[in-house]
VEXVOVO-261320 format. One record per residue: residue in one letter; z, x, y of N, C-alpha, C, O in turn. Coordinates in pm, 1 decimal, decimal comma. Layout:
@type->A; n_Z->Z; n_X->X; n_Y->Y; ca_Z->Z; ca_X->X; ca_Y->Y; c_Z->Z; c_X->X; c_Y->Y; o_Z->Z; o_X->X; o_Y->Y
...
This chain:
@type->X; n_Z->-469,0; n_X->1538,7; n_Y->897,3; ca_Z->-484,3; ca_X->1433,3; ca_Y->798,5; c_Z->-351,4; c_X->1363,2; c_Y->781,3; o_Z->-246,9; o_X->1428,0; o_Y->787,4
@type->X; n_Z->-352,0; n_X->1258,0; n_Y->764,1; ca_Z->-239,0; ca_X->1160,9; ca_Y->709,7; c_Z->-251,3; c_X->1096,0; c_Y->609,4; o_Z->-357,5; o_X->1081,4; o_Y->548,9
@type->X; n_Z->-145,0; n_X->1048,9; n_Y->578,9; ca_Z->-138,1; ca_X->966,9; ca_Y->400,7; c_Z->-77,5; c_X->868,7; c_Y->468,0; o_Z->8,7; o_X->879,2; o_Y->555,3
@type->X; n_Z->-141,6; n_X->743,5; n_Y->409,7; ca_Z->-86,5; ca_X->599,5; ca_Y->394,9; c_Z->-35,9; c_X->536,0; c_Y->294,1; o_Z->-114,8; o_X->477,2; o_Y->220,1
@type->X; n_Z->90,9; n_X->531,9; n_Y->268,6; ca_Z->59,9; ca_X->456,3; ca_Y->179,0; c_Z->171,1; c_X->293,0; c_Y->231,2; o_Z->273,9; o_X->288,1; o_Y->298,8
@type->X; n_Z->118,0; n_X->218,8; n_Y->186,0; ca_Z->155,9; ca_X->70,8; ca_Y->192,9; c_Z->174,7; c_X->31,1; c_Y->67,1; o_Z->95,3; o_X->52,5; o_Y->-24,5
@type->X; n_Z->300,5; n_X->-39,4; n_Y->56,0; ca_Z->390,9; ca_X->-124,5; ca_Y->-41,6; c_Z->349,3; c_X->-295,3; c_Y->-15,4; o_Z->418,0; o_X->-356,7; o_Y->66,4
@type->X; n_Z->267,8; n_X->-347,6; n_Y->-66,9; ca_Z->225,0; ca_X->-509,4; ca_Y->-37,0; c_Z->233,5; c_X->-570,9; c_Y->-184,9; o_Z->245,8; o_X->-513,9; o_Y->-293,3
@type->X; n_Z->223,6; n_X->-697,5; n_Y->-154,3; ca_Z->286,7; ca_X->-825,2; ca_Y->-269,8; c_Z->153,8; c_X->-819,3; c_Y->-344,4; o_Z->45,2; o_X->-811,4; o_Y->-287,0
@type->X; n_Z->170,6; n_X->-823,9; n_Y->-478,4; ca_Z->55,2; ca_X->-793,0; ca_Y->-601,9; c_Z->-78,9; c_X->-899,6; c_Y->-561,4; o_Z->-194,6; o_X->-861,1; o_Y->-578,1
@type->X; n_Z->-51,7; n_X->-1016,0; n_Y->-515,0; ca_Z->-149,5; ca_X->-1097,6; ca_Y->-459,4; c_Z->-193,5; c_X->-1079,9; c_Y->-361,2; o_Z->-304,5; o_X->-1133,3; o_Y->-361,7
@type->X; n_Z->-171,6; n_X->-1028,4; n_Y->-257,1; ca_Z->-228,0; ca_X->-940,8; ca_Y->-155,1; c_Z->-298,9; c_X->-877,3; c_Y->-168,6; o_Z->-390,0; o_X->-904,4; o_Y->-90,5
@type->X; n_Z->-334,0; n_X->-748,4; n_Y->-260,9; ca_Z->-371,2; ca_X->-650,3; ca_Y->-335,3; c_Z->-527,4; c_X->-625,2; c_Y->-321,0; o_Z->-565,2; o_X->-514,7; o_Y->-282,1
@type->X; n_Z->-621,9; n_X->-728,0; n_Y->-352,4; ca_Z->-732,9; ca_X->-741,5; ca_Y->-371,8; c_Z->-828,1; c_X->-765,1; c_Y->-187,9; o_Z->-932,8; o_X->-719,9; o_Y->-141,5
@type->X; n_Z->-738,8; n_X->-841,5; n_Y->-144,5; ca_Z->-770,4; ca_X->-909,4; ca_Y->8,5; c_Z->-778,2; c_X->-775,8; c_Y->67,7; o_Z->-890,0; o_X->-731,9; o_Y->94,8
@type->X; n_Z->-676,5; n_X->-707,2; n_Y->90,5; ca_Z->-636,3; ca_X->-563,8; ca_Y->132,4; c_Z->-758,4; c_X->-457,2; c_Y->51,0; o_Z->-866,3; o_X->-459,4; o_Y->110,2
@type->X; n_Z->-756,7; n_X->-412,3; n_Y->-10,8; ca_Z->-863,0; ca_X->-326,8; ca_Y->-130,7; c_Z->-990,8; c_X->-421,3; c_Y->-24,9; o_Z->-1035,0; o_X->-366,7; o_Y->76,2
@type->X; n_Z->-1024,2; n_X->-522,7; n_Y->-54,0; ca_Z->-1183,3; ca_X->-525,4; ca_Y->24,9; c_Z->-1175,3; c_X->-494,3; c_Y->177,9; o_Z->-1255,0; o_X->-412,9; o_Y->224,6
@type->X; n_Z->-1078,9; n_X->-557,7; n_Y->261,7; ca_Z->-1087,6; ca_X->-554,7; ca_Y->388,6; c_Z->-1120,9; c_X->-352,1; c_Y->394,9; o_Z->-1208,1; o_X->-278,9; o_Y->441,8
@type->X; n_Z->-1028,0; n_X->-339,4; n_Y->338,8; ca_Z->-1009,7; ca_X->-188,4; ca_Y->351,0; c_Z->-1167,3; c_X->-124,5; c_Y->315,8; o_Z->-1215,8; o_X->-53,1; o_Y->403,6
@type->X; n_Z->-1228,5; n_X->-142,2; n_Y->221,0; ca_Z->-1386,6; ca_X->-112,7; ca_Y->164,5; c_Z->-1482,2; c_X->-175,2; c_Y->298,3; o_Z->-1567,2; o_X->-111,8; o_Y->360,9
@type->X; n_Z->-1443,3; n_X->-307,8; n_Y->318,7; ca_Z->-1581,4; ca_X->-291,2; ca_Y->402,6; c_Z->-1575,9; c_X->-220,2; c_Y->544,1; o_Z->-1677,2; o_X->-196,1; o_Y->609,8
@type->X; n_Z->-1467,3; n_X->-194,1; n_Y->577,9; ca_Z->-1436,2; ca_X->-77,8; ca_Y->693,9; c_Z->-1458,4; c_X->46,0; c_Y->660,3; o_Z->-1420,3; o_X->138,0; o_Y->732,6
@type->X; n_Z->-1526,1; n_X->67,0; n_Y->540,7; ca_Z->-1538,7; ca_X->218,7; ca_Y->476,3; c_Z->-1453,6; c_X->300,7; c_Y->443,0; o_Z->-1486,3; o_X->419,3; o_Y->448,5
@type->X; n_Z->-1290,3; n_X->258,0; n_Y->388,9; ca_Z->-1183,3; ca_X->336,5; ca_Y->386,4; c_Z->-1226,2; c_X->301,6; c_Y->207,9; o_Z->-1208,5; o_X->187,5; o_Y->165,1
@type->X; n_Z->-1263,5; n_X->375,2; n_Y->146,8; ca_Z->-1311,8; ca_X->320,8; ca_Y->-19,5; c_Z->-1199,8; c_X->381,0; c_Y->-120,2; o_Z->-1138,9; o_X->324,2; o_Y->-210,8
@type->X; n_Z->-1191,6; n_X->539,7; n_Y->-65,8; ca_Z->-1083,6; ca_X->591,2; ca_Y->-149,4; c_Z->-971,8; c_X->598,2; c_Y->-157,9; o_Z->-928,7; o_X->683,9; o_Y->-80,8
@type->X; n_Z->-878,6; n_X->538,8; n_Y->-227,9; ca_Z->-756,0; ca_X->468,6; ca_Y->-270,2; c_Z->-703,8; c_X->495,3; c_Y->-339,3; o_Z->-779,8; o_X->535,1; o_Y->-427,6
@type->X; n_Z->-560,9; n_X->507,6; n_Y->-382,3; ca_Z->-459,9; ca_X->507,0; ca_Y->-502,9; c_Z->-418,7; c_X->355,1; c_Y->-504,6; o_Z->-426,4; o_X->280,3; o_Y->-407,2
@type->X; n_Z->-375,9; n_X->322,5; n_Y->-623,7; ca_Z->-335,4; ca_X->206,9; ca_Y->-658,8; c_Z->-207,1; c_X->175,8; c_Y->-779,7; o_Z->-257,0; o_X->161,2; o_Y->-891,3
@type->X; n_Z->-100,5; n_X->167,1; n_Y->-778,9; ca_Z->5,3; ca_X->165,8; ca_Y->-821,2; c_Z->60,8; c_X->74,4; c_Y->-868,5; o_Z->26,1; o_X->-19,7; o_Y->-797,2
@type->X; n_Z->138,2; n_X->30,2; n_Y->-957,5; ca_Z->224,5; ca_X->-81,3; ca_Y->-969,2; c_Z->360,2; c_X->-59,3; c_Y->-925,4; o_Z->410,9; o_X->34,9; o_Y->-986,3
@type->X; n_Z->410,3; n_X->-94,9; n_Y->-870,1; ca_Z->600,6; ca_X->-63,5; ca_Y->-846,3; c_Z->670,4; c_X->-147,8; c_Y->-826,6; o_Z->633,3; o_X->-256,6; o_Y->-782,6
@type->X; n_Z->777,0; n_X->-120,9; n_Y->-851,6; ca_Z->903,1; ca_X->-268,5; ca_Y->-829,9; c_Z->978,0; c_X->-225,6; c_Y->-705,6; o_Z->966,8; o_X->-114,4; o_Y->-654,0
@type->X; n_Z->1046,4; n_X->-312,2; n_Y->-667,3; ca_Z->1132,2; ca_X->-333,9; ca_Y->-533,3; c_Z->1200,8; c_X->-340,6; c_Y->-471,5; o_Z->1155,0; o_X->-267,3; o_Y->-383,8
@type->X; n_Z->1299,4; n_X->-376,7; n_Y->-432,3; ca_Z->1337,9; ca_X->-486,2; ca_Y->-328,4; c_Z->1371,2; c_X->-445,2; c_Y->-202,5; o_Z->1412,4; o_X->-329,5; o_Y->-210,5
@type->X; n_Z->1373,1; n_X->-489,4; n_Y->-78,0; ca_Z->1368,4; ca_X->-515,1; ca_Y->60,0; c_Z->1483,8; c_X->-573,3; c_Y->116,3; o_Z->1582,4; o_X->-563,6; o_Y->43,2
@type->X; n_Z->1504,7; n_X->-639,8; n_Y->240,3; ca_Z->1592,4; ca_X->-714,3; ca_Y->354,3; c_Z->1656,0; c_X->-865,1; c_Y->252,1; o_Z->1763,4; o_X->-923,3; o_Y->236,3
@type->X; n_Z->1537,3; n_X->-875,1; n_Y->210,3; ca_Z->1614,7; ca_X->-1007,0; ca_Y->122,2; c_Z->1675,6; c_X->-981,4; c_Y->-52,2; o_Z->1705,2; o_X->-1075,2; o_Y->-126,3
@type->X; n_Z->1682,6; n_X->-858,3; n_Y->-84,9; ca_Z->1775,6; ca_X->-871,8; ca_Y->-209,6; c_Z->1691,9; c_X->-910,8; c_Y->-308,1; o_Z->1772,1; o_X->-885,0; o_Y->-397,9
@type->X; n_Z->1613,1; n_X->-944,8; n_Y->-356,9; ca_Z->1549,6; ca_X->-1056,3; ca_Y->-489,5; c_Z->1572,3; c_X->-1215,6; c_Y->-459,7; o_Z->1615,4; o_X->-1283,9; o_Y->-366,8
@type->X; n_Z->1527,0; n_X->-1233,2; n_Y->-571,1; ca_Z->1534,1; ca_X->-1419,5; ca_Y->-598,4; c_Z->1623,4; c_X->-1444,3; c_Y->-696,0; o_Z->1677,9; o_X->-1349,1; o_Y->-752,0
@type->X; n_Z->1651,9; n_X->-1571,5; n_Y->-730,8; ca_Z->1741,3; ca_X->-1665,2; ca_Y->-792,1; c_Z->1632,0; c_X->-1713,0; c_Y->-889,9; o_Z->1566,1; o_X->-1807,3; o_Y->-846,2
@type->X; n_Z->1607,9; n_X->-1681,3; n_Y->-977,4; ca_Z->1526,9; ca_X->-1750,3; ca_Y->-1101,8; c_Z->1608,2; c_X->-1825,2; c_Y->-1200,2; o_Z->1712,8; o_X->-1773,2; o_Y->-1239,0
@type->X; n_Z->1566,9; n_X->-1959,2; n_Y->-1252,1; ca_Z->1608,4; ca_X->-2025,6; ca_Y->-1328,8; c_Z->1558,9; c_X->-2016,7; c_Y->-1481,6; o_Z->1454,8; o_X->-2079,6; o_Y->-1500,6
@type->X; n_Z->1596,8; n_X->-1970,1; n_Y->-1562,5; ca_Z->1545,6; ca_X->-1976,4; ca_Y->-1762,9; c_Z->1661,9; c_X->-2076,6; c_Y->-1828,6; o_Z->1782,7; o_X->-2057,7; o_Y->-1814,5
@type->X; n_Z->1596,7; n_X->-2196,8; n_Y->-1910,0; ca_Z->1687,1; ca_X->-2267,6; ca_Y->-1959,3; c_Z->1787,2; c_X->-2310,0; c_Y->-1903,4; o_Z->1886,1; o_X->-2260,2; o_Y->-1957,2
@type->X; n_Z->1826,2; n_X->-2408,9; n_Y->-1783,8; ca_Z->1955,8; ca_X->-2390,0; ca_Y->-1715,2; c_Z->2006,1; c_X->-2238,3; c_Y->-1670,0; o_Z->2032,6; o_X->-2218,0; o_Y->-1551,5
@type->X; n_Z->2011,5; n_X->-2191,8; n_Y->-1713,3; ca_Z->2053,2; ca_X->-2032,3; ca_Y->-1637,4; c_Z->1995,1; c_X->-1958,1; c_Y->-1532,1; o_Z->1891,8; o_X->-1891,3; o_Y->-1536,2
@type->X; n_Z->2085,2; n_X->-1980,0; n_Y->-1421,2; ca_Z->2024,5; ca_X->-1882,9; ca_Y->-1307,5; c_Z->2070,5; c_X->-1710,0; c_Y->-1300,2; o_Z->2174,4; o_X->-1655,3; o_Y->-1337,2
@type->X; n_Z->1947,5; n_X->-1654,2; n_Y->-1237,1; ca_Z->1997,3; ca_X->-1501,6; ca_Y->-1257,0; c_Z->1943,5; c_X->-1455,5; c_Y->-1136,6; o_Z->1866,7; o_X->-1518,6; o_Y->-1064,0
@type->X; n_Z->1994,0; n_X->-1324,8; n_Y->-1115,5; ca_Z->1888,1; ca_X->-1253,2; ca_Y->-1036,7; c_Z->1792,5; c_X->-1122,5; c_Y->-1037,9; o_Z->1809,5; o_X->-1010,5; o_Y->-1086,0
@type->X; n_Z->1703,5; n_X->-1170,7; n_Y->-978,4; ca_Z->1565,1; ca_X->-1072,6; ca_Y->-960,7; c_Z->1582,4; c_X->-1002,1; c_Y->-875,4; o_Z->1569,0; o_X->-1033,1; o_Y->-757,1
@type->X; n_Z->1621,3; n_X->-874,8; n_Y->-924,1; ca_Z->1659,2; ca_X->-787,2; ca_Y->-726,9; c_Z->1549,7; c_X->-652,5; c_Y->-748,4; o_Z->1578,3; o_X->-544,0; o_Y->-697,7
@type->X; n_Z->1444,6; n_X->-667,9; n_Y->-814,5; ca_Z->1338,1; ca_X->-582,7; ca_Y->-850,8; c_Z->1240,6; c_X->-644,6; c_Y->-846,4; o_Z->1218,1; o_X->-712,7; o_Y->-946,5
@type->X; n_Z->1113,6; n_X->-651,8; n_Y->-703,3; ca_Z->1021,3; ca_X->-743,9; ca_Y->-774,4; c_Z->894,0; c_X->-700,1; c_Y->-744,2; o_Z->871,6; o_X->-644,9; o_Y->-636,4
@type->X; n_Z->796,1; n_X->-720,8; n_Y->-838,2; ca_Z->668,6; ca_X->-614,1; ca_Y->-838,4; c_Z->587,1; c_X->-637,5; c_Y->-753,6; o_Z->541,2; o_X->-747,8; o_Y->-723,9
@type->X; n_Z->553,7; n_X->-496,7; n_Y->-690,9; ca_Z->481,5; ca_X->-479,0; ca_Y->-544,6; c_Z->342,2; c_X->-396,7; c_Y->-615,7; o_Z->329,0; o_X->-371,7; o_Y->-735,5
@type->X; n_Z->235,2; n_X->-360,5; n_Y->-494,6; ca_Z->149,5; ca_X->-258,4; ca_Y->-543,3; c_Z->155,5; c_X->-200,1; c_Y->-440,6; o_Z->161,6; o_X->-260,8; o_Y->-333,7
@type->X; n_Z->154,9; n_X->-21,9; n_Y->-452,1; ca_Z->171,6; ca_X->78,6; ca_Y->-360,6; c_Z->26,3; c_X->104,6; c_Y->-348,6; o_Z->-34,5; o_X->133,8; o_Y->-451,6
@type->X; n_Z->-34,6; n_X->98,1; n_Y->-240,1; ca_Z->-168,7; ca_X->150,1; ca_Y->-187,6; c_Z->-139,5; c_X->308,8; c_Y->-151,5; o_Z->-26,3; o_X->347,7; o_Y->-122,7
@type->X; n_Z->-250,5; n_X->392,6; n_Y->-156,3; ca_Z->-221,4; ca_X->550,4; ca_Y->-110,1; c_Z->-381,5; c_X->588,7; c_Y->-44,4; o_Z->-489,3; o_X->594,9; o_Y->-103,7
@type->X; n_Z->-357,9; n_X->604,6; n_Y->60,4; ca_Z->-522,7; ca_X->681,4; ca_Y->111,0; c_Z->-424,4; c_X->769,6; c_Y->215,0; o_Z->-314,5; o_X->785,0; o_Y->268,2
@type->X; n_Z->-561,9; n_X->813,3; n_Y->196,1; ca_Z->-528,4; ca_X->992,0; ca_Y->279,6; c_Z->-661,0; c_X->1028,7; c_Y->332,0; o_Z->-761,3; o_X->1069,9; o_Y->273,7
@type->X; n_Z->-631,2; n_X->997,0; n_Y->489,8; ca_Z->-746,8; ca_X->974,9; ca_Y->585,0; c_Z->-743,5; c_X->1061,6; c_Y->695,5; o_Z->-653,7; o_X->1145,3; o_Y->704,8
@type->X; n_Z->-821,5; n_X->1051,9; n_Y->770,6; ca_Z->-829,9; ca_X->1211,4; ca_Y->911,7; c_Z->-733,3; c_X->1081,6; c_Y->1024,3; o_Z->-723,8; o_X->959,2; o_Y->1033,0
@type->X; n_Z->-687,3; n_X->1183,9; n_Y->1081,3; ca_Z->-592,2; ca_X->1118,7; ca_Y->1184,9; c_Z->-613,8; c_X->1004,5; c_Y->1319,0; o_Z->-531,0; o_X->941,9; o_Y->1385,3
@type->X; n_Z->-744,4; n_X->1009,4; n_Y->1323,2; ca_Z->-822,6; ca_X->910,2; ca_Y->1419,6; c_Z->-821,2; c_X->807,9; c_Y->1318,8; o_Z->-806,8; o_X->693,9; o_Y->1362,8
@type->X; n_Z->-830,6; n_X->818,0; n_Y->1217,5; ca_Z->-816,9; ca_X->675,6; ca_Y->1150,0; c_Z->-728,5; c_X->591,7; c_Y->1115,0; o_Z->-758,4; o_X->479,7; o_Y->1073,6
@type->X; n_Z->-568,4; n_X->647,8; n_Y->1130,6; ca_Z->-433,1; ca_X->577,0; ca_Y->1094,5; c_Z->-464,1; c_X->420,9; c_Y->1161,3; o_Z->-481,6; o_X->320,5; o_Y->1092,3
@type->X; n_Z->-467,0; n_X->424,6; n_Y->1325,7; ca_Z->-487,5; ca_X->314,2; ca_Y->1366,8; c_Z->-513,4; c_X->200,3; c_Y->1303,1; o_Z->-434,6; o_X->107,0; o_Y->1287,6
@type->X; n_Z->-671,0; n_X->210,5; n_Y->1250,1; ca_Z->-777,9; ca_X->120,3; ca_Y->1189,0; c_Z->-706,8; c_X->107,8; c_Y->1099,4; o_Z->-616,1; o_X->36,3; o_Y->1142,0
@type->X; n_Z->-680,6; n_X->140,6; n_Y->960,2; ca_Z->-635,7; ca_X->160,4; ca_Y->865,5; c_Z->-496,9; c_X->63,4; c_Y->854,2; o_Z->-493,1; o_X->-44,5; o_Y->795,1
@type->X; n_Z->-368,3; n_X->136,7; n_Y->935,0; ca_Z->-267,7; ca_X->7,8; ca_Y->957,4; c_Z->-327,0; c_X->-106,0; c_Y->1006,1; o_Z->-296,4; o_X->-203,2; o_Y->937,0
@type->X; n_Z->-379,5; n_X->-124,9; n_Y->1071,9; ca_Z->-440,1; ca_X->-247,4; ca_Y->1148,3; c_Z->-514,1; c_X->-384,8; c_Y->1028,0; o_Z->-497,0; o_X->-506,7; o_Y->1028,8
@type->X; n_Z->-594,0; n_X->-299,4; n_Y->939,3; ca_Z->-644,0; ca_X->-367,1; ca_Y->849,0; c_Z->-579,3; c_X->-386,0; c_Y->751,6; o_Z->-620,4; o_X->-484,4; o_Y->690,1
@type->X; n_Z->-449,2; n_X->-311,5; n_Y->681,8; ca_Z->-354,7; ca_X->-346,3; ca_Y->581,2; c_Z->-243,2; c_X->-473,9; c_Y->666,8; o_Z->-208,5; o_X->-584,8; o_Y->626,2
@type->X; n_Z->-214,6; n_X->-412,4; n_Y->777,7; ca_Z->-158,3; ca_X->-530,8; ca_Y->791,8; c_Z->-160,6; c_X->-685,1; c_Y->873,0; o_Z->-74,5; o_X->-750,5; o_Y->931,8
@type->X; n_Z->-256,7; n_X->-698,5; n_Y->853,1; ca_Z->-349,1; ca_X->-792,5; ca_Y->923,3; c_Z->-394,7; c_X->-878,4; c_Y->763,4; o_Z->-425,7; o_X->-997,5; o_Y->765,0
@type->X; n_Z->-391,8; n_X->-795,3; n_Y->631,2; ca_Z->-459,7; ca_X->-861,5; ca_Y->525,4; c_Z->-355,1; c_X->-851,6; c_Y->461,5; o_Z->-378,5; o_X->-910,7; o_Y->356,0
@type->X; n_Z->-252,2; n_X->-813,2; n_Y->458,8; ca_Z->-122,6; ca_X->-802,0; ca_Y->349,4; c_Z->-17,7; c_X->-961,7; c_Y->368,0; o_Z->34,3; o_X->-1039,7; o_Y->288,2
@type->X; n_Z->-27,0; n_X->-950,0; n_Y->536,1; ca_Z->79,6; ca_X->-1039,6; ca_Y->570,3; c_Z->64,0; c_X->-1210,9; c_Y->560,4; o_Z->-15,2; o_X->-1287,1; o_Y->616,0
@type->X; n_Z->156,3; n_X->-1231,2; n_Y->480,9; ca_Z->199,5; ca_X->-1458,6; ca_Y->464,6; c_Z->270,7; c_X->-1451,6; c_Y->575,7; o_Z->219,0; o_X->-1515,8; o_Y->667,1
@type->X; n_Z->399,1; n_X->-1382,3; n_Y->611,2; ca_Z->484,7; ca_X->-1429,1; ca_Y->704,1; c_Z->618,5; c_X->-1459,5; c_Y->655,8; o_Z->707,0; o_X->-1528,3; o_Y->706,8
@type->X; n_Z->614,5; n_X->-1380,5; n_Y->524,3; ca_Z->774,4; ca_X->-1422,3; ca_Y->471,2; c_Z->829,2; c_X->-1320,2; c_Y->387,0; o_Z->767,2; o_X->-1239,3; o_Y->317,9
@type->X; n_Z->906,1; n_X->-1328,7; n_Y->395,7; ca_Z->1017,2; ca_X->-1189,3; ca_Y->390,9; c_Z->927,0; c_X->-1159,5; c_Y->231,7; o_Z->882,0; o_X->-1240,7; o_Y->150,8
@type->X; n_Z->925,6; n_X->-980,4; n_Y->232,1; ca_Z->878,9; ca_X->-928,0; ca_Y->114,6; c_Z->741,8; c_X->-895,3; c_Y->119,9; o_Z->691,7; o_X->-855,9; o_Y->14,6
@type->X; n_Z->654,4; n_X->-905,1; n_Y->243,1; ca_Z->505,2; ca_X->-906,2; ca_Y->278,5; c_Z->527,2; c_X->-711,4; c_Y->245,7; o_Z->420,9; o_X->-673,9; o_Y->196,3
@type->X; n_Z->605,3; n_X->-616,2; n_Y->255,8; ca_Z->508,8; ca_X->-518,6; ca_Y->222,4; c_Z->570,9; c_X->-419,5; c_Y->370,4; o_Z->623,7; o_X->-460,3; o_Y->473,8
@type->X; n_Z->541,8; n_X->-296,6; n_Y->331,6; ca_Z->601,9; ca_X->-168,7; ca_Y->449,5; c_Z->488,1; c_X->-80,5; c_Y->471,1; o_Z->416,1; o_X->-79,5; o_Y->371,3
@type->X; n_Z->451,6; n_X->-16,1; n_Y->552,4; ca_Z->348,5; ca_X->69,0; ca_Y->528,4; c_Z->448,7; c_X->223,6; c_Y->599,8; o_Z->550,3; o_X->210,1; o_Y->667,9
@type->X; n_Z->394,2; n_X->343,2; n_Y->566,1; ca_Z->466,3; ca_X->454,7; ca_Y->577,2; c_Z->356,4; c_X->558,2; c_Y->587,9; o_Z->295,8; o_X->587,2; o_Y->484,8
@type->X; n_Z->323,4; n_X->618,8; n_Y->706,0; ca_Z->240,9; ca_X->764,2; ca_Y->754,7; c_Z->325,5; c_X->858,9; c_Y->730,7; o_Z->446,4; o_X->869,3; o_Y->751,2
@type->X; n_Z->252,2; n_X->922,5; n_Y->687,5; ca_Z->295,7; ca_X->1073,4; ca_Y->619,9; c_Z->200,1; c_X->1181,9; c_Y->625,5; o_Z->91,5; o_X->1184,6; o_Y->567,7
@type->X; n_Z->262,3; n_X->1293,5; n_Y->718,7; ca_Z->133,4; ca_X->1403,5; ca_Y->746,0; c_Z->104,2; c_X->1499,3; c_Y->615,8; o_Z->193,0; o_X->1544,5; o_Y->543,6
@type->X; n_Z->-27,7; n_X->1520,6; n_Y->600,1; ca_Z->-84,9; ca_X->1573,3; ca_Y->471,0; c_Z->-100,8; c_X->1738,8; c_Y->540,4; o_Z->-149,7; o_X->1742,0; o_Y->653,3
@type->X; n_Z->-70,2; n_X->1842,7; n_Y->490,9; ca_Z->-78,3; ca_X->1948,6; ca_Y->543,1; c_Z->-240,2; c_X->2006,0; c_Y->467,9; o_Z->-302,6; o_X->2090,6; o_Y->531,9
@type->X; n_Z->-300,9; n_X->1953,8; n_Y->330,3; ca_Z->-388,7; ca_X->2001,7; ca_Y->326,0; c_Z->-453,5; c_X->1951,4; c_Y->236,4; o_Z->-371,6; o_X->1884,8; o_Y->173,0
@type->X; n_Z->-590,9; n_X->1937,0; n_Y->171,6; ca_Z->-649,6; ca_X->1828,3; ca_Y->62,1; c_Z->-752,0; c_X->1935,2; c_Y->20,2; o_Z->-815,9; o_X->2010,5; o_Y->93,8
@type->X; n_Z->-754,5; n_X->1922,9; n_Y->-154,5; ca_Z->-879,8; ca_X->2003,3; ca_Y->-229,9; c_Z->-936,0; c_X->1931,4; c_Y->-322,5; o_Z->-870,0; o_X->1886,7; o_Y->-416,3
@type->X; n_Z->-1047,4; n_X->1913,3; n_Y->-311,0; ca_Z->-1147,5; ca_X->1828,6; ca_Y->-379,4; c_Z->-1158,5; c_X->1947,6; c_Y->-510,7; o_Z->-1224,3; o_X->2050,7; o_Y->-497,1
@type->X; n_Z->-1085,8; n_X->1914,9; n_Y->-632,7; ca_Z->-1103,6; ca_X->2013,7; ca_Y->-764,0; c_Z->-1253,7; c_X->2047,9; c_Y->-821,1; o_Z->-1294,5; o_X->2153,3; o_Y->-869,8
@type->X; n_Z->-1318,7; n_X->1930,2; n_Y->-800,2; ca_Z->-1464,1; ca_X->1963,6; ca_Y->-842,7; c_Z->-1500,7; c_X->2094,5; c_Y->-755,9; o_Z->-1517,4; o_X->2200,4; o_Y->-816,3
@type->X; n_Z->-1511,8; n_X->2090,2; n_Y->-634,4; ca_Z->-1622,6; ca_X->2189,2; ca_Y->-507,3; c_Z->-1569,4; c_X->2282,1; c_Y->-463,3; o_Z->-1625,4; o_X->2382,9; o_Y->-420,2
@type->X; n_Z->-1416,7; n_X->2254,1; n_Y->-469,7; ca_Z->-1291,7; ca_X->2316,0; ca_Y->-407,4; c_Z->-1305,5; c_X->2325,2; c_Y->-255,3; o_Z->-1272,6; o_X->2421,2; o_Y->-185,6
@type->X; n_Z->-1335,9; n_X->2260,4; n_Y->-232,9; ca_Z->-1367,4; ca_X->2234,5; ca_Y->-94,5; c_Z->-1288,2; c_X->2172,1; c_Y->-30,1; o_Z->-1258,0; o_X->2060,3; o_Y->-71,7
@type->X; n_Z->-1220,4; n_X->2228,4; n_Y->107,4; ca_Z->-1063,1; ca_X->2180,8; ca_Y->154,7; c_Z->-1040,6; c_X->2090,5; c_Y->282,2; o_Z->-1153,3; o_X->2074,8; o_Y->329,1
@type->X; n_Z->-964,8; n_X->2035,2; n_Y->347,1; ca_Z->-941,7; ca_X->1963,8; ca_Y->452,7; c_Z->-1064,3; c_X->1856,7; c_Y->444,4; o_Z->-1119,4; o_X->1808,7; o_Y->345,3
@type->X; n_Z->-1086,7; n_X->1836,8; n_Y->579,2; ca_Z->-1161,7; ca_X->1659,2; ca_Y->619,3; c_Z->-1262,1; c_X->1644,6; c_Y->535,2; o_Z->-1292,2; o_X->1526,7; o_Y->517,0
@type->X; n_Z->-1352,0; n_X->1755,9; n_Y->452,2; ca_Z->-1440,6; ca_X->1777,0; ca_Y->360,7; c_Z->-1429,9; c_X->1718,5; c_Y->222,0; o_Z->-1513,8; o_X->1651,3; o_Y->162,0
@type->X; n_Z->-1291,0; n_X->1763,7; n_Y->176,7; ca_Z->-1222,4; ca_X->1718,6; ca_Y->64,3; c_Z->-1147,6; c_X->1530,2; c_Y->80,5; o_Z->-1085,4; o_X->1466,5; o_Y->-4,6
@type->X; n_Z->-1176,4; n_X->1500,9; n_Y->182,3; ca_Z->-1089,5; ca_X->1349,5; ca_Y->179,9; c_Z->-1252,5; c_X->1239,5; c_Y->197,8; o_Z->-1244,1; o_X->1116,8; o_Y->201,3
């Protein structure tokens, strides 16, 4: 089993969440988190005053899927995450050594 989780731009969020559902990947974590990446933040302007934004809010996706599925899975996050401009989002595989469904207690590919 592996864990996905992907860091994508809050407007992304929803595009990603369906693409991901109608491929049958349904079960998900969903996060709010802040940031920053290759480009540092932005330059925001309040009242004449410029500042900077070097934190800027992302949503962390989390599924935890059987290993024939990483493929599909990256493929469809990032195919639906990406504009093409710096800050689109990272995705990160991570091996799951084991999963228990608390209701059944029922473990591995059973439990995901």
């Amino acid at each position: 089993m592996k864990k996905v989780e992907a860091i994508v731009r809050v407007e992304r969020t929803d595009i990603v969440k369906k693409a991901l559902s109608e491929e049958g990947f349904i079960s998900l974590t969903l996060t709010g988190v802040k940031g920053r990446g290759v480009q540092g933040g932005i330059i925001e302007k309040y009242r004449g005053n410029e500042y900077l934004v070097d934190l800027l809010p992302k949503v962390k996706l989390e599924l935890v899927i059987n290993d024939e599925d990483v493929g599909a899975v990256v493929k469809i996050i990032s195919e639906n995450a990406v504009t093409g401009k710096p800050g689109d989002g990272k995705i990160f595989i991570i091996p799951v050594e084991d999963s228990i469904r608390i209701r059944t207690n029922e473990n591995g590919k059973k439990a995901i």
